[in-house]
Residue frames as a rotation matrix with the C-alpha (Angstrom) as fourth column:
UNK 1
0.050 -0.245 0.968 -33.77
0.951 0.308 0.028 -6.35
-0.305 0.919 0.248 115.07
UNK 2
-0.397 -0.132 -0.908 -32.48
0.142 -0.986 0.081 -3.00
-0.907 -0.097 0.411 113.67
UNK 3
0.440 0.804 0.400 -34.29
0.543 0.117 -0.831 -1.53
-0.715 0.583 -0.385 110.73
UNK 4
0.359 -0.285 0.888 -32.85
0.928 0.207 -0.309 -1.40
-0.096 0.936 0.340 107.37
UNK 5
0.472 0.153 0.868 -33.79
0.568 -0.806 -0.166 2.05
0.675 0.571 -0.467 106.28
UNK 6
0.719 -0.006 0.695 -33.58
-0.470 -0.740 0.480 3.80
0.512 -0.672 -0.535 109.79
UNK 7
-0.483 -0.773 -0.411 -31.18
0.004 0.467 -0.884 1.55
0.876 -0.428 -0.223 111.91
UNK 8
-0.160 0.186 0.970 -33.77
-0.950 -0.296 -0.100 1.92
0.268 -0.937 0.224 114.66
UNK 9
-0.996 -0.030 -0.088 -34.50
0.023 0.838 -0.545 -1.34
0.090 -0.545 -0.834 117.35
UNK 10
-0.526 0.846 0.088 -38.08
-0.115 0.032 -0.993 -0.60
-0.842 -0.533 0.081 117.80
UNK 11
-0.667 0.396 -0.631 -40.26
-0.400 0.525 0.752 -2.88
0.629 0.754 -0.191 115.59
UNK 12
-0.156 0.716 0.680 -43.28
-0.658 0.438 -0.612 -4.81
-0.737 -0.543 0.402 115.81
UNK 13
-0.999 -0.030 -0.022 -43.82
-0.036 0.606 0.795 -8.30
-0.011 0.795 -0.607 113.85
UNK 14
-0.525 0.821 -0.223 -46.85
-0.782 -0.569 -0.254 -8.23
-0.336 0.041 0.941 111.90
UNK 15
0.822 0.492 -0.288 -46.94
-0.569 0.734 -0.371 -11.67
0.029 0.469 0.883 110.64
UNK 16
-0.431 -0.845 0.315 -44.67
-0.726 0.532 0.435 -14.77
-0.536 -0.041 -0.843 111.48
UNK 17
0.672 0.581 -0.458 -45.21
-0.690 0.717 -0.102 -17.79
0.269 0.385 0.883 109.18
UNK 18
-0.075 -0.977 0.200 -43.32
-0.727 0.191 0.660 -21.32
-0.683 -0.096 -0.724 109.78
UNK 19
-0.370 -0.197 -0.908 -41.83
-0.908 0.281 0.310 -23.33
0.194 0.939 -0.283 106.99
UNK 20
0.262 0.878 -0.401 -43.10
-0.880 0.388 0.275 -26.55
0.397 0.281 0.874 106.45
UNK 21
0.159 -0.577 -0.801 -40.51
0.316 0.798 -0.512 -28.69
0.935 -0.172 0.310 108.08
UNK 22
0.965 0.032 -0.260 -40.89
0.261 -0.167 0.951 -26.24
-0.013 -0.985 -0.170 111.72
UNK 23
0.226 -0.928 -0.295 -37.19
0.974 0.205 0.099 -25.79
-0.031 -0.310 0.950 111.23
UNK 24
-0.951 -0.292 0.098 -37.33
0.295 -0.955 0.020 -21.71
0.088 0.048 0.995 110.07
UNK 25
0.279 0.869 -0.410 -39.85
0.804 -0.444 -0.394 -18.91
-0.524 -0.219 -0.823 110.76
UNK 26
-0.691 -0.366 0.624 -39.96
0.647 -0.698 0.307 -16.05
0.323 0.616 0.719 108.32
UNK 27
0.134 0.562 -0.816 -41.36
0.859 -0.476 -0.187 -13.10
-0.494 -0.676 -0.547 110.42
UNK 28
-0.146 0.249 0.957 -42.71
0.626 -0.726 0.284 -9.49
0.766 0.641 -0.049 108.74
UNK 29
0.000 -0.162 -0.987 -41.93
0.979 -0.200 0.033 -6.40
-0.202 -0.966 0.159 110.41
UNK 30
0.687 0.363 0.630 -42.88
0.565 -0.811 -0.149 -3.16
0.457 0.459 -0.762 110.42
UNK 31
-0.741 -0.669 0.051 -40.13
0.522 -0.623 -0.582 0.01
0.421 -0.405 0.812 111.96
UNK 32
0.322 0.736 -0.595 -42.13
0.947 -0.253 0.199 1.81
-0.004 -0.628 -0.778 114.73
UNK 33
-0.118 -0.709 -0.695 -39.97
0.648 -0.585 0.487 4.71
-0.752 -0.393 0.529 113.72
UNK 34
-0.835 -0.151 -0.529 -40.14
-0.336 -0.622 0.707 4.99
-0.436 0.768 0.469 109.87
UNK 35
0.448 0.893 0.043 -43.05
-0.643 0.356 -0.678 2.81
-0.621 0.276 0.734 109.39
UNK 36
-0.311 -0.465 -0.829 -40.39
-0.903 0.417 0.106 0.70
0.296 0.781 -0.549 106.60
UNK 37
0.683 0.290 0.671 -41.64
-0.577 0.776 0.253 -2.82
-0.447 -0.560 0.697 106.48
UNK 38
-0.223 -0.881 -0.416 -39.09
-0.849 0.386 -0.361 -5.87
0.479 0.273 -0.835 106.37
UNK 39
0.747 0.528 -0.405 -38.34
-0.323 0.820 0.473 -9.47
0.581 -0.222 0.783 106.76
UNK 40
-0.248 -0.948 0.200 -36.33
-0.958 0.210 -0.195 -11.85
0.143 -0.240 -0.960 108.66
UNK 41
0.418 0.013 -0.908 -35.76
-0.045 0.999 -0.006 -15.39
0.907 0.043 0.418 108.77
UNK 42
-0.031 -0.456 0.889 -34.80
-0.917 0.367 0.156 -17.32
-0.398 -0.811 -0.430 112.32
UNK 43
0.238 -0.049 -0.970 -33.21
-0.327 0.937 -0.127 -20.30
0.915 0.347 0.207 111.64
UNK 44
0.991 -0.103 -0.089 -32.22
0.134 0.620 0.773 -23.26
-0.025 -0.778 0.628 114.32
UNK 45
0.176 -0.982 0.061 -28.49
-0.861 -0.184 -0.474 -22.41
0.477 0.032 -0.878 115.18
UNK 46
0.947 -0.267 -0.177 -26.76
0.285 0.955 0.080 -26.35
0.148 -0.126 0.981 115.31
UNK 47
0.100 -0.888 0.448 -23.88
-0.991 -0.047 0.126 -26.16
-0.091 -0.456 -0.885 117.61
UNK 48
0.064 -0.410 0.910 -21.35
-0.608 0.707 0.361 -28.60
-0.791 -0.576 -0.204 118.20
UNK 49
0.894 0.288 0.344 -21.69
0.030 0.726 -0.687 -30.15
-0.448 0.625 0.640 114.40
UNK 50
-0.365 -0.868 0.336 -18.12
0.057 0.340 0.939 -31.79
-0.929 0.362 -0.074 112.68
UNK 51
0.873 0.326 -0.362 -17.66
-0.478 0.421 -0.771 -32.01
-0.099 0.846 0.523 109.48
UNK 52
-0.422 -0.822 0.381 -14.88
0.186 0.333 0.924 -34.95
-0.887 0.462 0.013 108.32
UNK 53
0.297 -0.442 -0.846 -13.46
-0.924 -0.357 -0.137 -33.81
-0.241 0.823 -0.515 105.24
UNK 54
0.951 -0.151 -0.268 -12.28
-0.120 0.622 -0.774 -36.15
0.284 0.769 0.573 102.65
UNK 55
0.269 -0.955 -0.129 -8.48
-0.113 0.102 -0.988 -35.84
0.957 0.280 -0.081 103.88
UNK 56
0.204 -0.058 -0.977 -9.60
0.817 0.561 0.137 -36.87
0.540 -0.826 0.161 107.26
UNK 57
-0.785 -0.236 0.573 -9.69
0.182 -0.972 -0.151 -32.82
0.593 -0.014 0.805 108.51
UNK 58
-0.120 0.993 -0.014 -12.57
0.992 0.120 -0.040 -32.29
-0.038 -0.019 -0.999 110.86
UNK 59
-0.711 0.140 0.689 -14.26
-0.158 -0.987 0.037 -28.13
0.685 -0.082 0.724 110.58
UNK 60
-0.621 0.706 -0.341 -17.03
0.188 -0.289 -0.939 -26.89
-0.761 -0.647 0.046 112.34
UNK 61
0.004 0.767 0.642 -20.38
0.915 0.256 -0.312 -27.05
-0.404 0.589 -0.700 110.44
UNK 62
-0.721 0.147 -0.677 -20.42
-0.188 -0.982 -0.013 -23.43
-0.667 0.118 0.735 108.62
UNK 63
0.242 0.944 0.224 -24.44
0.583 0.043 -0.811 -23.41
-0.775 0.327 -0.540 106.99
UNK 64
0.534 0.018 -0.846 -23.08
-0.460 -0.833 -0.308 -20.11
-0.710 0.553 -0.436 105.08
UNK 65
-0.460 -0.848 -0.262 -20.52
-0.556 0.044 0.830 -22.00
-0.693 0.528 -0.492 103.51
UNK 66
-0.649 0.522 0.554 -22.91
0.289 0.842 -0.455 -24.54
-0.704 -0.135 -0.697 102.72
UNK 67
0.281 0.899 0.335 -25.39
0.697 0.048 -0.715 -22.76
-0.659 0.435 -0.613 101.21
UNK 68
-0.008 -0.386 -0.922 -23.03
-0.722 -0.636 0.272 -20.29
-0.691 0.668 -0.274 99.24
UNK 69
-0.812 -0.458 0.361 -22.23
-0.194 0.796 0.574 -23.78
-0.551 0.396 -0.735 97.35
UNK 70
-0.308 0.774 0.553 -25.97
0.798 0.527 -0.293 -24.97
-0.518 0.351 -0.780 96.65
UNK 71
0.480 0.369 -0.796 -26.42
0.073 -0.921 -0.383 -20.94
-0.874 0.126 -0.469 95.63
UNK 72
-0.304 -0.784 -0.541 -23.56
-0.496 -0.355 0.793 -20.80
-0.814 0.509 -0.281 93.21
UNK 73
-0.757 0.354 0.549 -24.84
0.419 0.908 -0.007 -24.22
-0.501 0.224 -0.836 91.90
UNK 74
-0.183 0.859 0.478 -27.98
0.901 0.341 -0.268 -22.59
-0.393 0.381 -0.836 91.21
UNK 75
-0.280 -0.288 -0.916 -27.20
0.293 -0.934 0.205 -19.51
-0.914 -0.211 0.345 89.78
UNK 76
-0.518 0.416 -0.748 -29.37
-0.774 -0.601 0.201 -17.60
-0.366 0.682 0.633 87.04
UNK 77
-0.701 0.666 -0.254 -31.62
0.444 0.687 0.576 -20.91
0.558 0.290 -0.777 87.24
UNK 78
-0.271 0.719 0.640 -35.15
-0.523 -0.668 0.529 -20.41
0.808 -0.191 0.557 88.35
UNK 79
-0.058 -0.079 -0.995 -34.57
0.626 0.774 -0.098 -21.08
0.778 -0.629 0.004 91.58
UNK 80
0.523 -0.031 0.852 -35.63
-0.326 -0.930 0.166 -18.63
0.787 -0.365 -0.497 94.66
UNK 81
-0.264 -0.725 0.636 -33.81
-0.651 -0.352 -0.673 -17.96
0.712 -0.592 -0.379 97.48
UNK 82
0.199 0.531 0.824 -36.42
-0.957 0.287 0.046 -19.71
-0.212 -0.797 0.565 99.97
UNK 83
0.845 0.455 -0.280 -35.89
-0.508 0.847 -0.155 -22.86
0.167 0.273 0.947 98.08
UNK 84
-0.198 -0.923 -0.331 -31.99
-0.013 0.340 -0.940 -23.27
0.980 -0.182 -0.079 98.63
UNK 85
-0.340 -0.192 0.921 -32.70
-0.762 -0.517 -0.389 -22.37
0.551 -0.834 0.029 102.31
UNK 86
0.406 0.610 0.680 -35.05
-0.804 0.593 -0.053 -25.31
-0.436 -0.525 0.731 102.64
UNK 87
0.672 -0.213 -0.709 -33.07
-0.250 0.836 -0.488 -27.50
0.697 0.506 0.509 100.73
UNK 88
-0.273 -0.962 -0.007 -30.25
-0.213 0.068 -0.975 -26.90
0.938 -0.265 -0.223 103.20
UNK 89
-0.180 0.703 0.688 -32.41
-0.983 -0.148 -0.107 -26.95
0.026 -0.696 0.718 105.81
UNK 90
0.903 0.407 0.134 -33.98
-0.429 0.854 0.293 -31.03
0.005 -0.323 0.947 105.01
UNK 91
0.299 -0.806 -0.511 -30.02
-0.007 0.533 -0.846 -31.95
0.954 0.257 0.153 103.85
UNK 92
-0.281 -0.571 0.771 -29.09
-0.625 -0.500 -0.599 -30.99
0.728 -0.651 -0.217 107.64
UNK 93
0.154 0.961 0.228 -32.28
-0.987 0.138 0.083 -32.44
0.048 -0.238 0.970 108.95
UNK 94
0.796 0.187 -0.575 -31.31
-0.536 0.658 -0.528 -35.46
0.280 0.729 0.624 107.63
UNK 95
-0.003 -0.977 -0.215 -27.79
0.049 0.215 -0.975 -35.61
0.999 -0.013 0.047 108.53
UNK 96
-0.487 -0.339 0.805 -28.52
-0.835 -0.091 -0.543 -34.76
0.257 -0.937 -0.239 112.18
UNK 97
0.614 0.761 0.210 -31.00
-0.774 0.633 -0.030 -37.83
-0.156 -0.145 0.977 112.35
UNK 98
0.934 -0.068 -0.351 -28.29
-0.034 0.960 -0.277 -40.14
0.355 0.270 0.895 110.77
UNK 99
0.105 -0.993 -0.050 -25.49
0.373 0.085 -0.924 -39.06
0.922 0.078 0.379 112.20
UNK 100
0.406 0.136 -0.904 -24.49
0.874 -0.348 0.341 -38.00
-0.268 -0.928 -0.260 115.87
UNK 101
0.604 -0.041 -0.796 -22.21
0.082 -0.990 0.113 -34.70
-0.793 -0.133 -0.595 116.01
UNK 102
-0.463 -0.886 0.040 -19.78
-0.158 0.127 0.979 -35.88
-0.872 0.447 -0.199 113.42
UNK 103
0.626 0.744 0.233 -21.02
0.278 0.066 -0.958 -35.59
-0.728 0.665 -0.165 109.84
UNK 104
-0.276 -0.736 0.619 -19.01
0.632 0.346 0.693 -36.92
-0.724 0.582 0.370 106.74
UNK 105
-0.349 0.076 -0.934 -18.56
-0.425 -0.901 0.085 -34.15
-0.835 0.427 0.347 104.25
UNK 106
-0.981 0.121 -0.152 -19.30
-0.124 0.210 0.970 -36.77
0.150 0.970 -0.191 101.53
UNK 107
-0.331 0.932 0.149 -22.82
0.940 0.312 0.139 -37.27
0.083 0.186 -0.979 102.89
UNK 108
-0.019 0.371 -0.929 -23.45
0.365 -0.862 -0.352 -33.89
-0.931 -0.346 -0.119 102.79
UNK 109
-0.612 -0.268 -0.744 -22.76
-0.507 -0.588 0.630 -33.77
-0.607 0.763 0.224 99.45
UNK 110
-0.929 0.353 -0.111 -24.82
0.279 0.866 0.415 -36.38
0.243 0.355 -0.903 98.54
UNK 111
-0.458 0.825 -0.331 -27.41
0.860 0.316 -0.401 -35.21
-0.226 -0.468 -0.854 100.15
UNK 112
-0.213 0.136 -0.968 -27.40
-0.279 -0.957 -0.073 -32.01
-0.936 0.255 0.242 98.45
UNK 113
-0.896 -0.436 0.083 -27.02
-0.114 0.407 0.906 -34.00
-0.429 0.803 -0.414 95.41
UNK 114
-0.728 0.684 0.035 -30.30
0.678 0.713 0.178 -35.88
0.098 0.153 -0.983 95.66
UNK 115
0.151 0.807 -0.571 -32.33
0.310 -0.587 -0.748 -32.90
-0.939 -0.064 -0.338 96.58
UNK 116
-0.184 -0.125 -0.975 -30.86
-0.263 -0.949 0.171 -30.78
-0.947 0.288 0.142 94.12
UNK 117
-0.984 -0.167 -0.055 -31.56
-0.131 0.487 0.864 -33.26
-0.118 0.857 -0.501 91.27
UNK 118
0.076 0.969 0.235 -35.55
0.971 -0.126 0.204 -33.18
0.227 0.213 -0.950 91.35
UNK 119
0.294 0.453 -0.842 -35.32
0.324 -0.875 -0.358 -29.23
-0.899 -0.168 -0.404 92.13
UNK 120
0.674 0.165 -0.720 -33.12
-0.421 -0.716 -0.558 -28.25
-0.607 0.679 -0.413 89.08
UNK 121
0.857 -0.492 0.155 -31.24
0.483 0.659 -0.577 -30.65
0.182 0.569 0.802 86.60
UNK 122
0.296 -0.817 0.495 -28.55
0.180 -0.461 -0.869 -27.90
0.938 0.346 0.011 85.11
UNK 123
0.341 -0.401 0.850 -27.91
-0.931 -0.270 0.246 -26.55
0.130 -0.876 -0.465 89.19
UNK 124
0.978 0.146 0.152 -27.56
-0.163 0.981 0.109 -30.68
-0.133 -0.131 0.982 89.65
UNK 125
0.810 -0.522 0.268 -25.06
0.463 0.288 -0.838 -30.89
0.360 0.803 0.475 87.09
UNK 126
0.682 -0.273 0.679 -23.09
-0.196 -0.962 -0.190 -27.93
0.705 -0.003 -0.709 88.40
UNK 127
0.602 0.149 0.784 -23.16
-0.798 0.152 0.584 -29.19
-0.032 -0.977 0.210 92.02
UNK 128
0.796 -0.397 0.456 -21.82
0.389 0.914 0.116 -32.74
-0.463 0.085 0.882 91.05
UNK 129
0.894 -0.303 0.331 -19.50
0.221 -0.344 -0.913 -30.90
0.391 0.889 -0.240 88.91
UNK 130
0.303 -0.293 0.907 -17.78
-0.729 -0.685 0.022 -29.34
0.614 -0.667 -0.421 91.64
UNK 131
0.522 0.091 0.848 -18.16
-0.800 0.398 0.449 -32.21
-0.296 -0.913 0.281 94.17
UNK 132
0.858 -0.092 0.506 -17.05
0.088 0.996 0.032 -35.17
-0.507 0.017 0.862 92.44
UNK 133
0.233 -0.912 -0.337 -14.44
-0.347 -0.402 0.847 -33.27
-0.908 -0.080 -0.410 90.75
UNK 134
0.758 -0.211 0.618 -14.98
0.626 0.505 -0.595 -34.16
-0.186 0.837 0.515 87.25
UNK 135
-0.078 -0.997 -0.003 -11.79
0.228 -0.020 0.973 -33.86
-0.970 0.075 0.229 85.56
UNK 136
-0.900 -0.401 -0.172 -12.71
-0.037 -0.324 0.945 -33.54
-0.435 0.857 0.277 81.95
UNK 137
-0.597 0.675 -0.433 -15.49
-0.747 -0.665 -0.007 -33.42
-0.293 0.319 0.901 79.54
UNK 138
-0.515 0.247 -0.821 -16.45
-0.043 0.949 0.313 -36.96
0.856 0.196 -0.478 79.03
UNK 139
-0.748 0.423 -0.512 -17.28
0.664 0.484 -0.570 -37.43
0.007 -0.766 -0.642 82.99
UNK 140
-0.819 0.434 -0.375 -19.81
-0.440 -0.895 -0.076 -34.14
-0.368 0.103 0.924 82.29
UNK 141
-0.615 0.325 -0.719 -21.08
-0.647 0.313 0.695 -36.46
0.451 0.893 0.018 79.54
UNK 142
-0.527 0.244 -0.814 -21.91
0.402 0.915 0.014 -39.76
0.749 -0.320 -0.581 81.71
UNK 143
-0.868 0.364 -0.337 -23.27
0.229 -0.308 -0.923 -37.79
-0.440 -0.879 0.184 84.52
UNK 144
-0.532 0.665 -0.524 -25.67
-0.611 -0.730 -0.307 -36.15
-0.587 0.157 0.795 82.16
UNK 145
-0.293 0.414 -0.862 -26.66
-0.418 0.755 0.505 -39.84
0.860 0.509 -0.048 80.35
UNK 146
-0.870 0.052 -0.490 -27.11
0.407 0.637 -0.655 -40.96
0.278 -0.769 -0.576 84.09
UNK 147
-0.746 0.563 -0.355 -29.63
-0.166 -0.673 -0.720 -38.14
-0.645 -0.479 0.596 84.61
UNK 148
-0.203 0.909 -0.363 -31.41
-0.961 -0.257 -0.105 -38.76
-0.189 0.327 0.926 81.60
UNK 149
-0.780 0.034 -0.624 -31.61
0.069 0.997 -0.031 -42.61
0.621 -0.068 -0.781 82.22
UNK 150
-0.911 0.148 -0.386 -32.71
0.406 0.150 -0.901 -41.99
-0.076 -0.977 -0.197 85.21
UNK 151
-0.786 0.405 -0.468 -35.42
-0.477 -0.878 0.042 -39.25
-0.394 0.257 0.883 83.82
UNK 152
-0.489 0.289 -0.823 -36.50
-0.457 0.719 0.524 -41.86
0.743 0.633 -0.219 81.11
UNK 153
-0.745 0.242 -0.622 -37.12
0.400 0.908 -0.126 -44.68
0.533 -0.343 -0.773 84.02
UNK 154
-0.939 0.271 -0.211 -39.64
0.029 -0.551 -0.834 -42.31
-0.342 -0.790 0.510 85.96
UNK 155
-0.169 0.945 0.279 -43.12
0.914 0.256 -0.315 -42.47
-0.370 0.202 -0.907 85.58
C-alpha cells in the first residue's frame, strides 16, 4: 500500500478491525518512512456477478457504480461513509445468497430500498425517486404517505 503523503510502499498495520458482517476489514497504518498514519478498507472482490437490467441487458456487477447511487441518495444527510459501505455490503450479501451469478437489477434496488428506509427516510425518498422513476409530483406524494403509514404502524 503506498503512502498518501510520501508515496512510499513500506508500512506497517497497527490495528486491523473487521466489520460486523466479516465481509470488510478496515486496517490502520502507519508510513515507515514519514511516520504519516492512514487507513484502508479490503473489501471481498465478487467476480463473475450479472446484473439483468430492466431492458433485458446483462453488465458486470460494478460495486462503485452501486454505491455512487446509495451516496448521491444520501447526500448532506447524516449519514457516514462506513454506513453506505455496509449497506452495500448486506444488499450484496443478500443477493449472492438468493441468487446464483445472475442478479436482477430490480432486486438490487429493492434491496437498497429496504435498507435505506430504516437508515435515512429523506436518502429513501431520493433513492426510490430515481429508481422507480417517479414521473411527477403526486407519485413523490404517495411514496411519502406510504412511508408515513408505514412509520405510524410501527411500534
Amino acid at each position: 500500500m503506498r503512502c498518501p503523503k510520501c508515496t512510499s510502499i513500506e508500512d506497517k498495520v497497527i490495528d486491523s478491525r473487521i466489520s460486523k458482517e466479516g465481509s470488510t476489514i478496515r486496517r490502520r497504518r502507519e508510513c515507515l518512512e514519514c511516520g504519516h498514519r492512514y487507513s484502508t478498507t479490503e473489501t471481498l472482490i465478487r467476480d463473475g456477478i450479472i446484473v439483468l437490467k430492466r431492458d433485458g441487458r446483462r453488465e458486470d456487477f460494478d460495486r462503485e457504480k452501486l454505491v455512487r447511487a446509495v451516496r448521491a441518495a444520501c447526500h448532506k444527510r447524516p449519514v457516514d461513509p462506513e454506513q453506505i459501505a455496509m449497506l452495500v455490503e448486506d444488499v450484496m450479501d443478500a443477493m449472492e445468497a438468493q441468487f446464483e451469478n445472475e442478479i436482477p437489477s430490480r432486486a438490487i434496488g429493492e434491496g437498497v430500498m429496504q435498507r435505506l428506509r430504516t437508515v435515512d427516510q429523506v436518502a429513501y425518498v431520493r433513492f426510490a425517486s430515481v429508481y422507480k422513476e417517479f414521473r411527477d409530483v403526486t407519485e413523490f406524494v404517495d411514496e411519502i404517505s406510504s412511508l408515513a403509514k408505514t412509520k405510524k404502524e410501527l411500534p
